[in-house]
SELUMVO-760184 format. One record per residue (C-alpha): x, y, z; residue in three letters. Coordinates in steps of 0.5 Angstrom, whole numbers, plus 500, padded with zeros to 3 digits. Layout:
<pts>
XYZALA...
</pts>
This chain:
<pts>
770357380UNK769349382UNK774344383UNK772341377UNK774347373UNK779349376UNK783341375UNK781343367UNK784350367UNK790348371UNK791341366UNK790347360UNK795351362UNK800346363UNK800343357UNK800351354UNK807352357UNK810345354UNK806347348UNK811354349UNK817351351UNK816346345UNK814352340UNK821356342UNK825350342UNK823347335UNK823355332UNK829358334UNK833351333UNK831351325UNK832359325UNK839358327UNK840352323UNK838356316UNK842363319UNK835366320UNK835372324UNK831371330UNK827378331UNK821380336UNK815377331UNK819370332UNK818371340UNK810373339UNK808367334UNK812363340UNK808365345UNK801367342UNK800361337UNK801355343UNK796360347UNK791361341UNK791355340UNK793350345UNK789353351UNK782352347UNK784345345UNK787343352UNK781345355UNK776341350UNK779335351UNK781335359UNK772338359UNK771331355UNK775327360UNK772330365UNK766328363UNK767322361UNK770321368UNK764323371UNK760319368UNK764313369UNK763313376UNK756313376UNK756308372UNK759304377UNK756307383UNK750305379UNK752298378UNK755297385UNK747299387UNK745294382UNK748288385UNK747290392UNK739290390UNK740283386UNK744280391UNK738282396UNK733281391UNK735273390UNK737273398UNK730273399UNK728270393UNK731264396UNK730264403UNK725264408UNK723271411UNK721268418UNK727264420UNK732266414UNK733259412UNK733257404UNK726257402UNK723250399UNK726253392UNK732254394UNK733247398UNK731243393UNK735247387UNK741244393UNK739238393UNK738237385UNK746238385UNK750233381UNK754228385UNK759224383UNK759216383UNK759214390UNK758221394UNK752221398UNK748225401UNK743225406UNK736229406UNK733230414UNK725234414UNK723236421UNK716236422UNK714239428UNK708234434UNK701236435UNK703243432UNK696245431UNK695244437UNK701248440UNK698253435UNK691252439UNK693254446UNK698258446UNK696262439UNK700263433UNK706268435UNK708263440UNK708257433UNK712263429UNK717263435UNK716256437UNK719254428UNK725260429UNK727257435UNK727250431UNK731254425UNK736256430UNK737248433UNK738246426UNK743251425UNK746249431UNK747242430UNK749242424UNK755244419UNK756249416UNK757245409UNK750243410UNK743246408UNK737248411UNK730250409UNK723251411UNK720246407UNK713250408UNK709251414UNK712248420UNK716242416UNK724244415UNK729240412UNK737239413UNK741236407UNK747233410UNK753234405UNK758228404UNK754224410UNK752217409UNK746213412UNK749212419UNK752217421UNK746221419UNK742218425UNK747220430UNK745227428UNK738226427UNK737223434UNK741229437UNK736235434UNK730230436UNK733231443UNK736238444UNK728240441UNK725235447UNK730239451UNK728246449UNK724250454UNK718254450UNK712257455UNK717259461UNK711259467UNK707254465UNK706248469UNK700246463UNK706247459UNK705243452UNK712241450UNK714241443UNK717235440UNK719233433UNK719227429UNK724226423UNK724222417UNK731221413UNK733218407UNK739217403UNK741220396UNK746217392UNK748220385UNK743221380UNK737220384UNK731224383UNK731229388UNK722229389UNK722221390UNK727222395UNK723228399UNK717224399UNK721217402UNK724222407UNK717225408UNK713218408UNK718216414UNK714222418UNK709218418UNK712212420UNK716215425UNK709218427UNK706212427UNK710209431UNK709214436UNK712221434UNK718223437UNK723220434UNK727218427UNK725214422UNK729211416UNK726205415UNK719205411UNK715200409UNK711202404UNK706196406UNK705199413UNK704206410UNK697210412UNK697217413UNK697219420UNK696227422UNK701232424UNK
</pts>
């Protein structure tokens, strides 16, 4: 017998003895009220009637409940199944598979967030100097580690209040929450120097060290989320323009000219 017939034929028979008891009690208590002779048909009806009928009914309903049971401990495993893949859809949805920072969607989506009068937040992009040619000498897994790695600094340098995602390709952005155009700076200088600092090819004395440039820009609230990226972005350029690696916040559009990564 399973586990599950007996619970139902144990909760059955259970109810029966009440149902008995109940039958006996209710019976021989009207009987000795009306002066009614209690004979050996009272004690058979008494007993059989509660079996005919309570056993079969008990039985339905406990299977039913049973039933019922079962399935909805499915519906909740399946449930639970379907959350931890949603979850893990929109995790990846949202984040970039290399460096497992939000992706260029899911950045933006934080940065269009609603601020209140006079809370500002500050958007850095990091783009990486003559990556094409680091790319070049040292091949492309080398550039994949070399951007890991830079996920990893921003990470580091960073609150965790604060977003990161890979813009695409080898730019990154950071969105500074609550920070103003100042202390931004001091943060911004302090990644351009711990990505100077790293060490990438070990054993090589040609070495090409990677380096990056930042542009940054203020955001205060109700601003148009895509005009304060290409601000930050034309800063870059600046910022190369002027030398590559260093920070930028302080774009002219008068000095603007396009200059290649």
């Amino acid at each position: 017998m399973t586990p599950r017939a007996k619970r139902i034929l144990g909760k059955s028979i259970v109810v029966t003895i009440i149902a008995i008891v109940a039958t006996f009690a209710l019976s021989f208590t009207a009987r000795l009220a009306l002066h009614m002779p209690i004979d050996w048909l009272s004690w058979v009806e008494c007993t059989l009637i509660p079996i005919l009928i309570g056993m079969p009914v008990g039985a339905y309903i406990f299977a039913q409940s049973e039933t019922i049971q079962d399935t909805c401990d499915k519906l909740e495993k399946s449930y639970a199944a379907l959350r931890e893949t949603h979850d893990r859809l929109a995790f990846v949805t949202s984040h970039d598979p290399m460096t497992g920072l939000l992706s260029r969607g899911g950045f933006m989506a934080r940065m269009d967030r609603k601020r209140d009068e006079g809370e500002y937040d500050t958007l850095l992009v990091i783009d990486p100097d003559h990556f094409a040619l680091f790319n070049d000498k040292h091949g492309h897994s080398k550039g994949d580690e070399a951007l890991v790695r830079i996920a990893k600094a921003l990470v580091y340098l960073t609150r965790p209040g604060d977003s990161i995602g890979r813009l695409g390709g080898e730019e990154f952005g950071v969105l500074l929450r609550g920070v103003r155009k100042e202390q931004a700076m001091t943060m911004a200088e302090n990644i351009r120097r711990l990505i100077e600092g790293m060490p990438w090819i070990k054993g090589q004395q040609d070495d090409l060290k990677v380096t990056v440039s930042i542009g940054g820009a203020e955001i205060p609230p109700n601003a148009d989320s895509q005009d304060i990226l290409r601000t930050a972005e034309r800063c870059i350029f600046e910022a190369k323009q002027r030398g590559r690696n260093r920070v930028s916040f302080d774009y002219e559009a008068t000095r603007f000219r396009v200059v290649t990564s």
